[in-house]
VMD Tcl script that builds the backbone (N, CA, C; Angstrom):
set m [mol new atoms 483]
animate dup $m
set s [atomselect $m all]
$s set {name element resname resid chain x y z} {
  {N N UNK 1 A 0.832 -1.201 0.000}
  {CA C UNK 1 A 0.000 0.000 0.000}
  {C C UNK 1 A 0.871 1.258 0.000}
  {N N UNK 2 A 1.642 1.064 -0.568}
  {CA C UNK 2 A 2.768 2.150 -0.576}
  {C C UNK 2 A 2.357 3.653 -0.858}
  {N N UNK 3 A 1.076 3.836 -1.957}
  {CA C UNK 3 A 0.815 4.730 -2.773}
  {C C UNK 3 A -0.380 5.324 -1.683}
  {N N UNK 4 A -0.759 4.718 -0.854}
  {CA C UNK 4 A -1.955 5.139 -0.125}
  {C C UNK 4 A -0.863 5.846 1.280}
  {N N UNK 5 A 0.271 5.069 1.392}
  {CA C UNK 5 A 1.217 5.221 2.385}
  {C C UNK 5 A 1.880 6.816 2.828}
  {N N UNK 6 A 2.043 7.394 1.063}
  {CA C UNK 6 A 2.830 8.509 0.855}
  {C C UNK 6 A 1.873 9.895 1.575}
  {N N UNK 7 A 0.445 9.407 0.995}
  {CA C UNK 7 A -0.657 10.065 1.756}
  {C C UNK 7 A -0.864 10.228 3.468}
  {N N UNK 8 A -0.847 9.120 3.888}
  {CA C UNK 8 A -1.077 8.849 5.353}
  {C C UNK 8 A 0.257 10.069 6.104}
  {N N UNK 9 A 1.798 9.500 5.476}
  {CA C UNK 9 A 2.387 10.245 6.032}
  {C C UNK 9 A 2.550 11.781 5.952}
  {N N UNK 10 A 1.925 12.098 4.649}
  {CA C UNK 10 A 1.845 13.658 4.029}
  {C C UNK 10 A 1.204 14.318 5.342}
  {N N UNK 11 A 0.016 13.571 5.534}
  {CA C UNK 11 A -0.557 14.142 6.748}
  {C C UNK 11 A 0.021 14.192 8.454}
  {N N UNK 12 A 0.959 13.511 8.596}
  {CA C UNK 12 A 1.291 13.564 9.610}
  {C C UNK 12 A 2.605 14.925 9.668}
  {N N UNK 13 A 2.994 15.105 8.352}
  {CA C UNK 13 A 4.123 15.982 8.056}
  {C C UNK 13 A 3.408 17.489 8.244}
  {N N UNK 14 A 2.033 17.549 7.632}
  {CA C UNK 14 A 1.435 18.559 8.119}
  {C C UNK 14 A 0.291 18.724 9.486}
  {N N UNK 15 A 0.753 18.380 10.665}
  {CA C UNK 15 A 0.471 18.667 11.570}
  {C C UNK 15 A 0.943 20.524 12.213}
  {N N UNK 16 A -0.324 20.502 12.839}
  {CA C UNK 16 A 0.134 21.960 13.512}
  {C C UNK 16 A 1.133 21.777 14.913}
  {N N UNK 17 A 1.022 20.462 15.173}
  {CA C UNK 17 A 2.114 20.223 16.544}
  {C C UNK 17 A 3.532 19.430 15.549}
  {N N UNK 18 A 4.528 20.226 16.012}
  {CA C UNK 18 A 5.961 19.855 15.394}
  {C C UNK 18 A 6.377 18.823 16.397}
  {N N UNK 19 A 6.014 18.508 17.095}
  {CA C UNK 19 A 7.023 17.295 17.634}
  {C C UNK 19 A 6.664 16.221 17.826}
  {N N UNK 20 A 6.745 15.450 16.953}
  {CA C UNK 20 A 6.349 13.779 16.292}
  {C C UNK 20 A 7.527 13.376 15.674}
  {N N UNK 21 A 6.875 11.936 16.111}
  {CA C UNK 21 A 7.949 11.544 15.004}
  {C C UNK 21 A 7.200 10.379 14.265}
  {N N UNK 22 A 7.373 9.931 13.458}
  {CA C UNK 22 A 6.590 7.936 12.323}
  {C C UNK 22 A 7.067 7.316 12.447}
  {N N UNK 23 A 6.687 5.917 12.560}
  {CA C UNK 23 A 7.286 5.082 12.790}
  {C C UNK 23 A 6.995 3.931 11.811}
  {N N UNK 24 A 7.038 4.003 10.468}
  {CA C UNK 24 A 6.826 3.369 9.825}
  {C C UNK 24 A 7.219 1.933 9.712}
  {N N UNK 25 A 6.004 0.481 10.331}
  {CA C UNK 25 A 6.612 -1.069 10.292}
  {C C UNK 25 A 6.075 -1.610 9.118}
  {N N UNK 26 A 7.284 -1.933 8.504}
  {CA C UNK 26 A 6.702 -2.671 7.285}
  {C C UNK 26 A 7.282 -4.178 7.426}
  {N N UNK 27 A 6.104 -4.880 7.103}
  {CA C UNK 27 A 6.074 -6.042 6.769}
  {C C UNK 27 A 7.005 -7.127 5.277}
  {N N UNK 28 A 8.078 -6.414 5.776}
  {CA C UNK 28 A 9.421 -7.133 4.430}
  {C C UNK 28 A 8.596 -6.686 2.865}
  {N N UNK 29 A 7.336 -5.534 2.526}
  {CA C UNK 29 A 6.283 -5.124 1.339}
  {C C UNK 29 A 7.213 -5.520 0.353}
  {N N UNK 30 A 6.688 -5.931 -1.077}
  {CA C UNK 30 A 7.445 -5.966 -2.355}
  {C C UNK 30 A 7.086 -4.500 -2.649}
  {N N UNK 31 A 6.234 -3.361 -2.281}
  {CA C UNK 31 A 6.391 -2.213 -3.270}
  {C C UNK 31 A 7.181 -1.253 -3.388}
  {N N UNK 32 A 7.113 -0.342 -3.289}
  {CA C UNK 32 A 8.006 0.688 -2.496}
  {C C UNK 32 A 7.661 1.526 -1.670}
  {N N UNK 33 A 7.454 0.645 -0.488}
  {CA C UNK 33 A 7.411 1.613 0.812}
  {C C UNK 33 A 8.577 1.865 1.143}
  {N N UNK 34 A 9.930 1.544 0.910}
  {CA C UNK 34 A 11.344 2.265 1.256}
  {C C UNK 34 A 11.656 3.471 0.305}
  {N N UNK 35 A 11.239 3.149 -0.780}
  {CA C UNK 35 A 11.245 4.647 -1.390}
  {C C UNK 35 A 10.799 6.014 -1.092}
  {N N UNK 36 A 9.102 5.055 -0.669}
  {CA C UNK 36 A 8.017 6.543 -0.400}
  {C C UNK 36 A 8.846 7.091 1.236}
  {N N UNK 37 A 9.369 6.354 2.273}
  {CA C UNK 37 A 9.354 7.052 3.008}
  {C C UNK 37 A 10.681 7.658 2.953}
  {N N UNK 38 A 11.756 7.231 2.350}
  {CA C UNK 38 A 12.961 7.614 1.928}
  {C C UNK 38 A 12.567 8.472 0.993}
  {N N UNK 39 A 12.192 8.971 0.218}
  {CA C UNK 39 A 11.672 10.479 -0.606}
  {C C UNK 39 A 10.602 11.310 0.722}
  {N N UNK 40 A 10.377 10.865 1.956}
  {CA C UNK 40 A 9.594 12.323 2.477}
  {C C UNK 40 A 10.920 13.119 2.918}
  {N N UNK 41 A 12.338 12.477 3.180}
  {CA C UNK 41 A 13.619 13.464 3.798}
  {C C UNK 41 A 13.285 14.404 4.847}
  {N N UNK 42 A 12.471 13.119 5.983}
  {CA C UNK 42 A 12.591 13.948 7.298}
  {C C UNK 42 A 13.146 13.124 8.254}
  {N N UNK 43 A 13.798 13.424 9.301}
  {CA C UNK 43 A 14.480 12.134 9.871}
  {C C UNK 43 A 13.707 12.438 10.996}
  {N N UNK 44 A 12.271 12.591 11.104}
  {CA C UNK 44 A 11.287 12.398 12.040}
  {C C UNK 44 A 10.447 11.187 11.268}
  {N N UNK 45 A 11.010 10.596 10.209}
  {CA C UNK 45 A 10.131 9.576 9.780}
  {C C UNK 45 A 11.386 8.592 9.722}
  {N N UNK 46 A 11.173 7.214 10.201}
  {CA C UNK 46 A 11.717 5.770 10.307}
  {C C UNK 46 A 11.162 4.798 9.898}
  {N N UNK 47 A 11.952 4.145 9.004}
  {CA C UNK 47 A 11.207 2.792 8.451}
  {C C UNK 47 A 11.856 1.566 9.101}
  {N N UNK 48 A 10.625 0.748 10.053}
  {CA C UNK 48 A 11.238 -0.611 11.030}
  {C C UNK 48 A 10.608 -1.694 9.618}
  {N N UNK 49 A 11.453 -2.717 10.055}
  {CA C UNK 49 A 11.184 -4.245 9.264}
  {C C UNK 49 A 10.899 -5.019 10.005}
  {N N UNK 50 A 9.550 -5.795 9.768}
  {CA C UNK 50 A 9.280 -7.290 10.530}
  {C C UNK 50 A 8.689 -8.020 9.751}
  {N N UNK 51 A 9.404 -9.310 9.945}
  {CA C UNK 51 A 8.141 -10.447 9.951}
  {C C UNK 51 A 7.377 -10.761 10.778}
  {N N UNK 52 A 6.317 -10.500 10.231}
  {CA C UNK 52 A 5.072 -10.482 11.169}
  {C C UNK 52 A 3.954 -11.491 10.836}
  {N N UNK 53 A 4.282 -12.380 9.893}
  {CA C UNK 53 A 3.471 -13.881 10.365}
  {C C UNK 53 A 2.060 -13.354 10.336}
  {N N UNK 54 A 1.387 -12.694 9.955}
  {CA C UNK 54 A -0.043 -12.177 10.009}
  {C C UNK 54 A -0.570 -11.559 11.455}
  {N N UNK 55 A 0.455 -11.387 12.075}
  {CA C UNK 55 A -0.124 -10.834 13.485}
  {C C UNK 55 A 0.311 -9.705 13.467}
  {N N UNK 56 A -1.029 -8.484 12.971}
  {CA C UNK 56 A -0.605 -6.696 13.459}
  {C C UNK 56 A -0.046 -6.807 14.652}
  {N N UNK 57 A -0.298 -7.174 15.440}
  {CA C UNK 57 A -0.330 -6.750 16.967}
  {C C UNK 57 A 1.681 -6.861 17.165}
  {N N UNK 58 A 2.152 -7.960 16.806}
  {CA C UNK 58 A 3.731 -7.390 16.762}
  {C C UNK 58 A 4.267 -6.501 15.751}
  {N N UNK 59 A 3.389 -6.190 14.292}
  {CA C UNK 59 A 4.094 -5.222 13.742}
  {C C UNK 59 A 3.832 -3.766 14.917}
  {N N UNK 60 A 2.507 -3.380 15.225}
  {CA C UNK 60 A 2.385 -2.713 16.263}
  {C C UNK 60 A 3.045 -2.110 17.340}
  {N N UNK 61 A 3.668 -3.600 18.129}
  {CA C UNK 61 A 4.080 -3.345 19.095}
  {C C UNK 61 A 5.667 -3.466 19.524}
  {N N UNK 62 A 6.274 -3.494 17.728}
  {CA C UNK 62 A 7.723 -3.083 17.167}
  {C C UNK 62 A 7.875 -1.326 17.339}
  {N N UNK 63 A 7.166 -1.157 16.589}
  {CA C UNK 63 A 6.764 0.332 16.848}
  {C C UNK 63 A 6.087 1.140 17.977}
  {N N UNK 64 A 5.761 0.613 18.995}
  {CA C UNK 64 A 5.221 1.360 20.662}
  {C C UNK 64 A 6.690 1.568 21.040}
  {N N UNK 65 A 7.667 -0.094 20.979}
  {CA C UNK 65 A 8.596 -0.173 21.599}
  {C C UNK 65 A 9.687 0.644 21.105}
  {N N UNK 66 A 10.158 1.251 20.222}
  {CA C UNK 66 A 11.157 1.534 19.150}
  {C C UNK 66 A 10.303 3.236 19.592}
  {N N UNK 67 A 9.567 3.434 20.030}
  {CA C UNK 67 A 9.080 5.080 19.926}
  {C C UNK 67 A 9.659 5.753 21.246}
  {N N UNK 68 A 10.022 6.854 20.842}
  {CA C UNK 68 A 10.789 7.787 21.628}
  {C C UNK 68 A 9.886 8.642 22.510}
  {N N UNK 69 A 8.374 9.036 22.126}
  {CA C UNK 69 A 7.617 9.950 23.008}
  {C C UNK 69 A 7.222 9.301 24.312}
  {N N UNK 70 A 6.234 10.433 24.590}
  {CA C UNK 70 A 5.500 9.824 25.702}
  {C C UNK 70 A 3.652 9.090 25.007}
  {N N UNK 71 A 3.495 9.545 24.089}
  {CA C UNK 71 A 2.024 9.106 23.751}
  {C C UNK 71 A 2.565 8.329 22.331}
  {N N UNK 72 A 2.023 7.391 22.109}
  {CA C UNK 72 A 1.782 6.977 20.581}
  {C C UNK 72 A 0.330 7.167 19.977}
  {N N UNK 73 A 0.449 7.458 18.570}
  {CA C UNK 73 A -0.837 7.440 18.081}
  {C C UNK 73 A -0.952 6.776 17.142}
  {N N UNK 74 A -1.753 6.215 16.538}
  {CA C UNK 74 A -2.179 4.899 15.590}
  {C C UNK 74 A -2.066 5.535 14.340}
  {N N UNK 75 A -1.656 5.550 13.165}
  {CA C UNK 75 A -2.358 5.447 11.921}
  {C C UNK 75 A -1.944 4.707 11.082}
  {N N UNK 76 A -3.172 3.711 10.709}
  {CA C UNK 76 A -2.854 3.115 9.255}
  {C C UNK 76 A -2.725 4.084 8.170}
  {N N UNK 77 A -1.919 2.821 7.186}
  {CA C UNK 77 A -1.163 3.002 5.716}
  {C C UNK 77 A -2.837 3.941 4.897}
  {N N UNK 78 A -4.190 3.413 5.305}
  {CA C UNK 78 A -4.805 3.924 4.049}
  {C C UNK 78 A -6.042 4.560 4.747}
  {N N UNK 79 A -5.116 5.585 5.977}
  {CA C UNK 79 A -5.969 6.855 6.584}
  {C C UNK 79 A -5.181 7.989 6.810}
  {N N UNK 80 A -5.869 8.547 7.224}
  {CA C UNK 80 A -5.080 10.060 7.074}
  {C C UNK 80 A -5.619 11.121 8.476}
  {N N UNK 81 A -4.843 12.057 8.815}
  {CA C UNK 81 A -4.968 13.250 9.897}
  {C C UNK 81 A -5.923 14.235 9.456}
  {N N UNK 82 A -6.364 14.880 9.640}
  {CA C UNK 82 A -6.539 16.447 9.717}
  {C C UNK 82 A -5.196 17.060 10.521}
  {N N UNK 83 A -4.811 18.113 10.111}
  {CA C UNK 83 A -3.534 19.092 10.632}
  {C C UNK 83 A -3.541 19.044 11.968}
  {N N UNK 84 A -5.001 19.067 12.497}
  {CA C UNK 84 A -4.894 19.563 13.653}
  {C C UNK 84 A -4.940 18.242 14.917}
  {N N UNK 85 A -5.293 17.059 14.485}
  {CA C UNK 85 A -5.067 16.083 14.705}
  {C C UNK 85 A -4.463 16.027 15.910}
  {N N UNK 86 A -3.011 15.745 16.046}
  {CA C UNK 86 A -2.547 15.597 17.601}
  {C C UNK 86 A -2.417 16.938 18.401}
  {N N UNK 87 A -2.558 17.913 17.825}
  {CA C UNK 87 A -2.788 19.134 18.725}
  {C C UNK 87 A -3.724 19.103 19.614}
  {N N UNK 88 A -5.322 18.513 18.893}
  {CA C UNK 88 A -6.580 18.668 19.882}
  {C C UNK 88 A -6.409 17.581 20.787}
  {N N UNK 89 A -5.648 16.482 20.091}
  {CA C UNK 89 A -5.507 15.041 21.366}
  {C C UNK 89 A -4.947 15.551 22.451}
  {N N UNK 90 A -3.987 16.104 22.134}
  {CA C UNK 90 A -2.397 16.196 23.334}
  {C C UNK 90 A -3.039 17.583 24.232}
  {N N UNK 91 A -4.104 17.929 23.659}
  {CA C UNK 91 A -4.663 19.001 24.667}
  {C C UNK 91 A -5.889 18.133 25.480}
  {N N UNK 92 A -6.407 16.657 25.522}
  {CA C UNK 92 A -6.919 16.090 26.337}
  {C C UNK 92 A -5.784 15.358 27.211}
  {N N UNK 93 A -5.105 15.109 26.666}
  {CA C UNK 93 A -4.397 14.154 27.446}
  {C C UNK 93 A -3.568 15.054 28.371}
  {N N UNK 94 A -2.898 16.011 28.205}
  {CA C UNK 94 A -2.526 17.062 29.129}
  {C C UNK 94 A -3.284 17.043 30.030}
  {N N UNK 95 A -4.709 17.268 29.883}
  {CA C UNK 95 A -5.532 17.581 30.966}
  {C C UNK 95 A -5.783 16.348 31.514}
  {N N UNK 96 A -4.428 14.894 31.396}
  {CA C UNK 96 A -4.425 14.082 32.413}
  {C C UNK 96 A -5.059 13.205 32.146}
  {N N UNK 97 A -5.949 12.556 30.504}
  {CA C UNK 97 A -6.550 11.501 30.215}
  {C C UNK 97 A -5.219 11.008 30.021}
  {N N UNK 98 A -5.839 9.192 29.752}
  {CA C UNK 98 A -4.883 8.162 29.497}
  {C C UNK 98 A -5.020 7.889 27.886}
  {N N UNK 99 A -5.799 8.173 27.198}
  {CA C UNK 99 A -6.483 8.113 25.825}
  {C C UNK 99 A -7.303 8.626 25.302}
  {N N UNK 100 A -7.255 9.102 24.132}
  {CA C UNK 100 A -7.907 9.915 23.305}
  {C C UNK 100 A -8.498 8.975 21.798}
  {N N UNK 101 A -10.127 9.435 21.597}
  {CA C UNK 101 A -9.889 8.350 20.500}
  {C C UNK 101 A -11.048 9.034 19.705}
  {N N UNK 102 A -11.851 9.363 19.110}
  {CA C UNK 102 A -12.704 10.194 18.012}
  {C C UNK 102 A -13.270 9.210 16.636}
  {N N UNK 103 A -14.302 9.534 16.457}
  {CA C UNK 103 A -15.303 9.432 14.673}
  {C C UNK 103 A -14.474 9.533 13.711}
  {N N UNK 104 A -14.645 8.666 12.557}
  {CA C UNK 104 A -13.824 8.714 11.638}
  {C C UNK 104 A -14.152 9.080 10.606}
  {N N UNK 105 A -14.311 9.663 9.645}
  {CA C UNK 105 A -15.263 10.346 8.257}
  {C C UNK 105 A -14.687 8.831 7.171}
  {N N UNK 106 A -15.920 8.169 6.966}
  {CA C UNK 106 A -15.102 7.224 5.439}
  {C C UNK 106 A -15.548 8.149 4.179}
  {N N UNK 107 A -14.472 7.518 3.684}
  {CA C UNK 107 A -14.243 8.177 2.271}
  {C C UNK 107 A -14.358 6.617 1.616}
  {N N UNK 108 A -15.011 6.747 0.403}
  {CA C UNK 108 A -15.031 5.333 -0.339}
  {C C UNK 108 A -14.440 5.753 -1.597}
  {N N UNK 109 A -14.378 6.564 -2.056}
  {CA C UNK 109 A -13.915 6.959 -4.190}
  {C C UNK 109 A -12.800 7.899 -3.652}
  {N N UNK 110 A -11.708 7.902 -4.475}
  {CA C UNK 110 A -10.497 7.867 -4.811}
  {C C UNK 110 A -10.295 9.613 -4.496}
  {N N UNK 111 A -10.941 10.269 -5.789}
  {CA C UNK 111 A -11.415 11.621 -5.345}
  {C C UNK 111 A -12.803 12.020 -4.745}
  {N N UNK 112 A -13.190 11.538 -3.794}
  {CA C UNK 112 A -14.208 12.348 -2.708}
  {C C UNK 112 A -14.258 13.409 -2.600}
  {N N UNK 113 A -14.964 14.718 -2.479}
  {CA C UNK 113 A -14.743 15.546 -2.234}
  {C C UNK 113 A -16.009 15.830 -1.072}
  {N N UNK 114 A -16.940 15.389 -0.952}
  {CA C UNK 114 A -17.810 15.308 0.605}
  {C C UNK 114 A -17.715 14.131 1.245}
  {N N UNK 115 A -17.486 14.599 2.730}
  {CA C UNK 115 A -17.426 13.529 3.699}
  {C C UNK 115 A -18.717 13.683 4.000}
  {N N UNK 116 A -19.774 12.855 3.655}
  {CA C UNK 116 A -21.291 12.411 4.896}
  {C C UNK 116 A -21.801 10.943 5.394}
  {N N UNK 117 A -20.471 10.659 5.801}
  {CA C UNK 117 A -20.775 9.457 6.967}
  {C C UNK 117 A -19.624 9.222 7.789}
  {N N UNK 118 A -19.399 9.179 9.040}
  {CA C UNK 118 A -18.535 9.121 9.872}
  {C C UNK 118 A -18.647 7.124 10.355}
  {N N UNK 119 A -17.343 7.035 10.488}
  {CA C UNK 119 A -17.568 5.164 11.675}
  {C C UNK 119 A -17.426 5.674 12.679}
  {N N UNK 120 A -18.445 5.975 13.245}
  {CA C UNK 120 A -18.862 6.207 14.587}
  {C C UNK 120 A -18.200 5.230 15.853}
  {N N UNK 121 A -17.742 6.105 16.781}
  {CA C UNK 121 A -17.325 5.210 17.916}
  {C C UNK 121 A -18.232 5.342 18.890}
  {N N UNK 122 A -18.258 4.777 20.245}
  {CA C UNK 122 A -19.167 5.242 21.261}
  {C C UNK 122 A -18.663 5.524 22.055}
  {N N UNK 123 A -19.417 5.977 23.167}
  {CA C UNK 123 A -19.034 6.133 24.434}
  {C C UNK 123 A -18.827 5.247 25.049}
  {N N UNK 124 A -18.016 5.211 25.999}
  {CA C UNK 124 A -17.245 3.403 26.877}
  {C C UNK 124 A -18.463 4.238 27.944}
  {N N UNK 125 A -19.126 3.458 28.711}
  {CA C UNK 125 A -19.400 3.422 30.345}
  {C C UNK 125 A -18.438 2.634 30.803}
  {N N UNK 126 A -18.784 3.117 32.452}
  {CA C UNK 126 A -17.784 2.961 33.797}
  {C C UNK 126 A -18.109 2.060 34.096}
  {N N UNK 127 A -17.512 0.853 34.321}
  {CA C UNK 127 A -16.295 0.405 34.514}
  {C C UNK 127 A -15.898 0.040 33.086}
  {N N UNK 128 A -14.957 1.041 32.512}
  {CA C UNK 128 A -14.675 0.575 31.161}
  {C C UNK 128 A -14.593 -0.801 30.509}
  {N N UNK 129 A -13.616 -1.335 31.152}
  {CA C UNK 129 A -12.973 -2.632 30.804}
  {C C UNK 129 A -14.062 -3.489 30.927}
  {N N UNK 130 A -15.224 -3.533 31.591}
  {CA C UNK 130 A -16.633 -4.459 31.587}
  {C C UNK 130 A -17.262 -3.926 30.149}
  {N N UNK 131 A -17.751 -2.911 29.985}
  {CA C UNK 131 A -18.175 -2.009 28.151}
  {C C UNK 131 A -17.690 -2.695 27.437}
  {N N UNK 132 A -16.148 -2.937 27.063}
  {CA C UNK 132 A -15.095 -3.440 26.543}
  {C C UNK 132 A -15.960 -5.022 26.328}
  {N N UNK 133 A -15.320 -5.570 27.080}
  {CA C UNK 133 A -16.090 -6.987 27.020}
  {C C UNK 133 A -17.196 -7.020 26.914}
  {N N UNK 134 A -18.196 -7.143 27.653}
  {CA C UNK 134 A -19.442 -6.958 27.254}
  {C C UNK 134 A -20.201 -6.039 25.810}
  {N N UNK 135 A -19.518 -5.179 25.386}
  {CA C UNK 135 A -20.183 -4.897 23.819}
  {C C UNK 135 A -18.945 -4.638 23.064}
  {N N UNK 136 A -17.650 -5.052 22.956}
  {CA C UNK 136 A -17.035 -5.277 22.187}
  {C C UNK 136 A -15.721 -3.882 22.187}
  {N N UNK 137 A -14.859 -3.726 20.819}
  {CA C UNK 137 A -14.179 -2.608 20.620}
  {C C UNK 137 A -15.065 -1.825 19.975}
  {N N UNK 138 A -14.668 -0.120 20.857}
  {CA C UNK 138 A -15.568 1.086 20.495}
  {C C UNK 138 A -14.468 2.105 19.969}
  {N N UNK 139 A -13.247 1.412 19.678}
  {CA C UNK 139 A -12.027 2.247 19.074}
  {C C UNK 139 A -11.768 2.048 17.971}
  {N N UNK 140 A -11.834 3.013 17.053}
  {CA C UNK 140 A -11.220 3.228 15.379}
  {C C UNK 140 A -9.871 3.517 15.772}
  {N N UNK 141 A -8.863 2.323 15.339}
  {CA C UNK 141 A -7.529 1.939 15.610}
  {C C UNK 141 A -6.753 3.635 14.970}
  {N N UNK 142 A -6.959 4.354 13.448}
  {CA C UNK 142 A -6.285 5.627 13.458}
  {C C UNK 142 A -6.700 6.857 14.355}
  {N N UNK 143 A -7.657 6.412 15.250}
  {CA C UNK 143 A -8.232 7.679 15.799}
  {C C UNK 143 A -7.168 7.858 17.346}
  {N N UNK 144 A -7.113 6.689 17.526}
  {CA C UNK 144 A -6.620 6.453 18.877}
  {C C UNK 144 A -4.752 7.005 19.232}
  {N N UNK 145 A -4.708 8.045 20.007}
  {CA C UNK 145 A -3.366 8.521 21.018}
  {C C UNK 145 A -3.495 8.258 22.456}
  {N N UNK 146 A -2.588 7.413 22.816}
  {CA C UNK 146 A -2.131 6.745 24.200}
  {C C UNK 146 A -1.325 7.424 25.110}
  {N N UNK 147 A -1.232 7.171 26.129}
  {CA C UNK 147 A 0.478 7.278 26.898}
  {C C UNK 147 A 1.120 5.592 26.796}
  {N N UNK 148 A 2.158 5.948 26.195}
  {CA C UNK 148 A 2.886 4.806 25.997}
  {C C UNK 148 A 3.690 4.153 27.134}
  {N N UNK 149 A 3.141 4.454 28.386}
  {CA C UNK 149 A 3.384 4.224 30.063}
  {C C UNK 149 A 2.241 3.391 29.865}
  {N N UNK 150 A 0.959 3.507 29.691}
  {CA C UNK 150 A -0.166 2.529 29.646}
  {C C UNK 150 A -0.176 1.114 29.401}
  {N N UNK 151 A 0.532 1.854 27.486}
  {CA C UNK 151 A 0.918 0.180 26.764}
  {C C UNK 151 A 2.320 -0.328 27.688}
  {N N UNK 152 A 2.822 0.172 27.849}
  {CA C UNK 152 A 3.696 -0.524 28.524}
  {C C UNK 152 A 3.735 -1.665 29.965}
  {N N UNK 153 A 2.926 -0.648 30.363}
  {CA C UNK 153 A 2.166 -1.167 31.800}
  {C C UNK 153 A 2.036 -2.572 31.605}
  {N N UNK 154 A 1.062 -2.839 30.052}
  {CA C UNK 154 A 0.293 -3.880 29.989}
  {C C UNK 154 A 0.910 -4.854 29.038}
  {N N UNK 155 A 2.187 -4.455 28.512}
  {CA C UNK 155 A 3.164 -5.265 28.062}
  {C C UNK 155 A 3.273 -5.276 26.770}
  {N N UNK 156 A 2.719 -3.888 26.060}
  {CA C UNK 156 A 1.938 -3.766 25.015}
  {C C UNK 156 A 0.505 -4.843 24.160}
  {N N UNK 157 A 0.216 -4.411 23.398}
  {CA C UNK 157 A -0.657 -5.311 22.759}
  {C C UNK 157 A -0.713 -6.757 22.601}
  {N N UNK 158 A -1.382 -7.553 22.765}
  {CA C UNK 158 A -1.728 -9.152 23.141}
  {C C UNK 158 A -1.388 -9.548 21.642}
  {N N UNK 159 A -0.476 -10.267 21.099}
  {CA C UNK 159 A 0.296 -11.054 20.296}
  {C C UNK 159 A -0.326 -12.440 19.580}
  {N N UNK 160 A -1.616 -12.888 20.124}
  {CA C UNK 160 A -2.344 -13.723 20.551}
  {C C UNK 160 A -3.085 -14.205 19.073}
  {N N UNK 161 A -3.058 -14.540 18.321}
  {CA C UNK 161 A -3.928 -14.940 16.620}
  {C C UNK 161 A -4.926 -14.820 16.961}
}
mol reanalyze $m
mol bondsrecalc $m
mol representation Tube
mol addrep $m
């Protein structure tokens, strides 16, 4: 997904908060994802290699571990930011949340030019982790910024098929 790739990161390059960095894990790709991220020439962007056997969860959690901040944030190869993106997160989480996670607008055609349908997430009720189990995941995996003290806590992401 290399060509959808160049996109994803365009957007992270235009953020209104400068201090990020990508962590791009690729899965040994035949396309050219070493090109696309080797042509953005920012050395806030890194390309990791794994075999990853069909399990995201260690390409994932190559990249929690290998990250230098204090929060990680998710985005897949074939989604994209708004600018303002980790600015509005990192202004919840300042105010001391553990996670931040938001609606996602799909886009289905190539050139879209109106977004009118969002993948809606919900609201977790208290006691989260019961919500969780009991009605399932309420997180769109690019929406989601962590403290990477959390994932860590928990040994990062479950590895598990």
């Amino acid at each position: 997904r290399a060509g959808l790739l160049q996109r994803a990161l365009g957007s992270i390059v235009c953020q209104t908060y400068p201090h990020w960095e990508a962590l791009v894990v690729d899965n040994h790709s035949s396309d050219d994802t070493d090109e696309i991220v080797d042509g953005c020439n920012d050395n806030r962007i890194r390309l990791l290699k794994v075999h990853n056997h069909g399990v995201i969860a260690l390409s994932r959690n190559l990249g929690i571990r290998a990250a230098s901040g204090e929060y990680i944030a998710f985005l897949d190869s074939d989604d994209w930011w708004t600018p303002r993106k980790l600015e509005e997160s990192l202004t919840y989480l300042k105010k001391g949340n553990d996670l931040v996670y938001h609606d996602l607008m799909v886009v289905t055609k190539h050139n879209q030019r109106v977004l009118w349908r969002k993948a809606r997430t919900r609201v977790l009720e208290s006691p989260v982790f019961e919500d969780l189990i009991a009605n399932g995941n309420a997180l769109n995996n690019s929406s989601v910024v962590i403290r990477k003290s959390i994932l860590k806590a928990i040994n990062c992401l479950s590895e598990d098929p």
